[in-house]
C-alpha positions, 0 to 999 in steps of 0.5 A: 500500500502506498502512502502519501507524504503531504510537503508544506511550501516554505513562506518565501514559496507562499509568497512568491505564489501570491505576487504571481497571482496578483500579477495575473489578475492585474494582467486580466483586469487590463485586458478586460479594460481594453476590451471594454473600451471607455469613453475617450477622453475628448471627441474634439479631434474627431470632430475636427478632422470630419467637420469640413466634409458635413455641410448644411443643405437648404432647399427653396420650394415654389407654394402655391397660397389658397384661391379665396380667403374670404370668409362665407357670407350671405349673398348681397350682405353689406360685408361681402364687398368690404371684404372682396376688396380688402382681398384683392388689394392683397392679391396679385392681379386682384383675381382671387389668387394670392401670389405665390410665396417660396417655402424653405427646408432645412437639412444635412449632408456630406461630401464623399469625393473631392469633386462635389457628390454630395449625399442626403435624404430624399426627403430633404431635397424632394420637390426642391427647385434651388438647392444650395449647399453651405460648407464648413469653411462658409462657402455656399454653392448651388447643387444640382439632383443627380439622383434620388431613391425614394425606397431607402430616402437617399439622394446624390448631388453635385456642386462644381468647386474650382478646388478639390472638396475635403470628403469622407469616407464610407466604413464597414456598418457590419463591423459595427457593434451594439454599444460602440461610440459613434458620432452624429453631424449636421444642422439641427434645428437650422442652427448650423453646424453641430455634433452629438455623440453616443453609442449603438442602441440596436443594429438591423431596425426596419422601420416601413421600407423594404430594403431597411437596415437602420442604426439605431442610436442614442446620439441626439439627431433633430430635425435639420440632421436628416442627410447628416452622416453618422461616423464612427471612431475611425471617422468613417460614415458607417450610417446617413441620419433618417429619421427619429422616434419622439412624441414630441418631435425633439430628440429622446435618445432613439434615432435611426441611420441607414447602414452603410452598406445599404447606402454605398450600394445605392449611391453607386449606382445613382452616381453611375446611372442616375437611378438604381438598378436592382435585381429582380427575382420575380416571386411573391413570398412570405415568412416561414413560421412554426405553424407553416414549417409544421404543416410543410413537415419542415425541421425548421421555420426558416427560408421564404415561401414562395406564395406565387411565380408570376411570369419572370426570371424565376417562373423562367426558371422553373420555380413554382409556388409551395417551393421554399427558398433556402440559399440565394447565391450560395448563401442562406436565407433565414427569411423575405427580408433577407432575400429581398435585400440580397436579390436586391443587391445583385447585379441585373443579369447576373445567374444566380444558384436558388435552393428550393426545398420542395416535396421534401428535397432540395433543388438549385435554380438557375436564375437570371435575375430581372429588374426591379425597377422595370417589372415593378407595376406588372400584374397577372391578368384577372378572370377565367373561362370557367364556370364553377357549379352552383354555390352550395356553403359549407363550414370547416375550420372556422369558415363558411365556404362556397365556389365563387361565381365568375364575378366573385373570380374577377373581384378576388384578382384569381389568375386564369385557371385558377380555382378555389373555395370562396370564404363568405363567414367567418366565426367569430373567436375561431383560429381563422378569425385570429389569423387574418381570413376575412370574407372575400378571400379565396383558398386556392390550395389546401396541403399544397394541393389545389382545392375547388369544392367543400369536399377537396377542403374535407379530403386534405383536412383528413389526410392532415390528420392520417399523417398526424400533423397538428395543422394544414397549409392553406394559400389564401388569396386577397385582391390578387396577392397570395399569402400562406397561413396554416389552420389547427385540424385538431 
C-alpha cells in the first residue's frame, strides 16, 4: 500500500505564489479594460478632422397660397364687398389668387469625393427647385439632383468647386457593434453646424421600407440632421441620419441611420446611372413560421415561401409556388427580408444558384435575375373561362365556404385557371378569425394541393390528420396577392 507524504511550501514559496497571482489578475483586469473600451477622453479631434466634409443643405420650394380667403357670407350682405376688396388689394392681379410665396427646408449632408457628390435624404431635397449647399469653411454653392431613391430616402448631388472638396469616407456598418461610440453631424434645428455623440442602441431596425437596415442610436439627431452622416471612431460614415422616434418631435435618445452598406450600394449606382438598378427575382413570398414549417413537415421555420411565380426570371426558371427558398447565391436565407435585400443587391443579369426545398428535397435554380425597377407595376391578368357549379356553403375550420361565381373570380384578382373555395363567414373567436381570413378571400390550395369544392377542403383536412400533423397549409388569396397561413385540424 502506498502512502502519501503531504510537503508544506516554505513562506518565501507562499509568497512568491501570491505576487504571481496578483500579477495575473492585474494582467486580466487590463485586458478586460481594453476590451471594454471607455469613453475617450475628448471627441474634439474627431470632430475636427470630419467637420469640413458635413455641410448644411437648404432647399427653396415654389407654394402655391389658397384661391379665396374670404370668409362665407350671405349673398348681397353689406360685408361681402368690404371684404372682396380688402382681398384683392392683397392679391396679385386682384383675381382671387394670392401670389405665390417660396417655402424653405432645412437639412444635412456630406461630401464623399473631392469633386462635389454630395449625399442626403430624399426627403430633404424632394420637390426642391434651388438647392444650395453651405460648407464648413462658409462657402455656399448651388447643387444640382443627380439622383434620388425614394425606397431607402437617399439622394446624390453635385456642386462644381474650382478646388478639390475635403470628403469622407464610407466604413464597414457590419463591423459595427451594439454599444460602440459613434458620432452624429449636421444642422439641427437650422442652427448650423453641430455634433452629438453616443453609442449603438440596436443594429438591423426596419422601420416601413423594404430594403431597411437602420442604426439605431442614442446620439441626439433633430430635425435639420436628416442627410447628416453618422461616423464612427475611425471617422468613417458607417450610417446617413433618417429619421427619429419622439412624441414630441425633439430628440429622446432613439434615432435611426441607414447602414452603410445599404447606402454605398445605392449611391453607386445613382452616381453611375442616375437611378438604381436592382435585381429582380420575380416571386411573391412570405415568412416561414412554426405553424407553416409544421404543416410543410419542415425541421425548421426558416427560408421564404414562395406564395406565387408570376411570369419572370424565376417562373423562367422553373420555380413554382409551395417551393421554399433556402440559399440565394450560395448563401442562406433565414427569411423575405433577407432575400429581398440580397436579390436586391445583385447585379441585373447576373445567374444566380436558388435552393428550393420542395416535396421534401432540395433543388438549385438557375436564375437570371430581372429588374426591379422595370417589372415593378406588372400584374397577372384577372378572370377565367370557367364556370364553377352552383354555390352550395359549407363550414370547416372556422369558415363558411362556397365556389365563387365568375364575378366573385374577377373581384378576388384569381389568375386564369385558377380555382378555389370562396370564404363568405367567418366565426367569430375561431383560429381563422385570429389569423387574418376575412370574407372575400379565396383558398386556392389546401396541403399544397389545389382545392375547388367543400369536399377537396374535407379530403386534405383528413389526410392532415392520417399523417398526424397538428395543422394544414392553406394559400389564401386577397385582391390578387397570395399569402400562406396554416389552420389547427385538431
Amino acid at each position: 500500500m502506498q502512502s502519501q507524504v503531504l510537503v508544506r511550501p516554505s513562506p518565501q514559496v507562499l509568497r512568491a505564489l501570491w505576487l504571481g497571482f496578483l500579477a495575473m489578475a492585474f494582467a486580466v483586469a487590463q485586458v478586460v479594460a481594453v476590451q471594454a473600451r471607455g469613453a475617450p477622453d475628448s471627441f474634439a479631434d474627431l470632430a475636427e478632422k470630419i467637420s469640413p466634409s458635413v455641410v448644411n443643405i437648404t432647399t427653396s420650394t415654389v407654394v402655391a397660397q389658397a384661391t379665396d380667403r374670404r370668409p362665407q357670407l350671405p349673398p348681397g350682405s353689406p360685408f361681402d364687398e368690404l371684404f372682396r376688396d380688402f382681398m384683392d388689394r392683397n392679391n396679385r392681379g386682384g383675381n382671387g389668387d394670392q401670389a405665390p410665396r417660396r417655402g424653405q427646408a432645412l437639412g444635412s449632408g456630406f461630401v464623399i469625393s473631392e469633386d462635389g457628390f454630395i449625399v442626403t435624404n430624399n426627403h430633404v431635397i424632394e420637390g426642391a427647385d434651388d438647392i444650395e449647399i453651405e460648407f464648413f469653411s462658409g462657402k455656399r454653392l448651388k447643387a444640382k439632383v443627380v439622383g434620388t431613391d425614394p425606397k431607402t430616402d437617399l439622394a446624390v448631388l453635385k456642386v462644381e468647386s474650382n478646388e478639390p472638396l475635403p470628403f469622407v469616407q464610407f466604413g464597414n456598418s457590419d463591423a459595427i457593434r451594439v454599444g460602440d461610440w459613434v458620432m452624429a453631424m449636421g444642422n439641427p434645428l437650422g442652427q448650423g453646424f453641430s455634433v452629438s455623440a453616443g453609442i449603438v442602441s440596436a443594429r438591423g431596425r426596419s422601420l416601413q421600407g423594404t430594403y431597411d437596415d437602420y442604426i439605431q442610436t442614442d446620439a441626439a439627431i433633430n430635425r435639420g440632421n436628416s442627410g447628416g452622416p453618422l461616423f464612427n471612431m475611425d471617422g468613417e460614415v458607417i450610417g446617413v441620419n433618417t429619421a427619429i422616434l419622439s412624441p414630441n418631435g425633439g430628440s429622446i435618445g432613439i434615432g435611426f441611420a441607414m447602414a452603410s452598406n445599404v447606402v454605398t450600394k445605392v449611391v453607386a449606382q445613382l452616381r453611375d446611372f442616375g437611378e438604381t438598378r436592382r435585381g429582380w427575382l420575380g416571386v411573391r413570398i412570405q415568412d416561414v413560421t412554426p405553424d407553416i414549417a409544421e404543416a410543410m413537415g419542415l425541421e425548421k421555420a426558416a427560408g421564404a415561401l414562395v406564395t406565387d411565380v408570376p411570369d419572370g426570371p424565376a417562373k423562367e426558371a422553373g420555380m413554382m409556388a409551395n417551393d421554399v427558398i433556402v440559399s440565394f447565391d450560395g448563401q442562406d436565407v433565414r427569411d423575405t427580408r433577407e432575400l429581398v435585400r440580397r436579390v436586391a443587391d445583385a447585379d441585373v443579369g447576373k445567374a444566380v444558384r436558388v435552393v428550393v426545398l420542395r416535396d421534401g428535397k432540395t433543388q438549385t435554380l438557375s436564375v437570371t435575375l430581372g429588374r426591379r425597377e422595370t417589372a415593378e407595376g406588372e400584374g397577372q391578368s384577372a378572370g377565367s373561362s370557367q364556370t364553377p357549379a352552383a354555390p352550395q356553403e359549407e363550414t370547416l375550420l372556422g369558415m363558411t365556404l362556397r365556389v365563387p361565381t365568375e364575378q366573385e373570380r374577377e373581384a378576388a384578382g384569381l389568375p386564369t385557371g385558377t380555382t378555389g373555395l370562396l370564404v363568405v363567414g367567418i366565426e367569430v373567436g375561431s383560429e381563422a378569425d385570429a389569423k387574418g381570413l376575412r370574407e372575400g378571400d379565396v383558398i386556392t390550395e389546401a396541403g399544397q394541393q389545389a382545392v375547388s369544392t367543400p369536399a377537396d377542403l374535407t379530403k386534405r383536412i383528413a389526410e392532415a390528420r392520417d399523417a398526424g400533423r397538428k395543422s394544414l397549409l392553406l394559400l389564401v388569396r386577397r385582391g390578387g396577392d397570395p399569402r400562406f397561413v396554416a389552420l389547427s385540424v385538431n
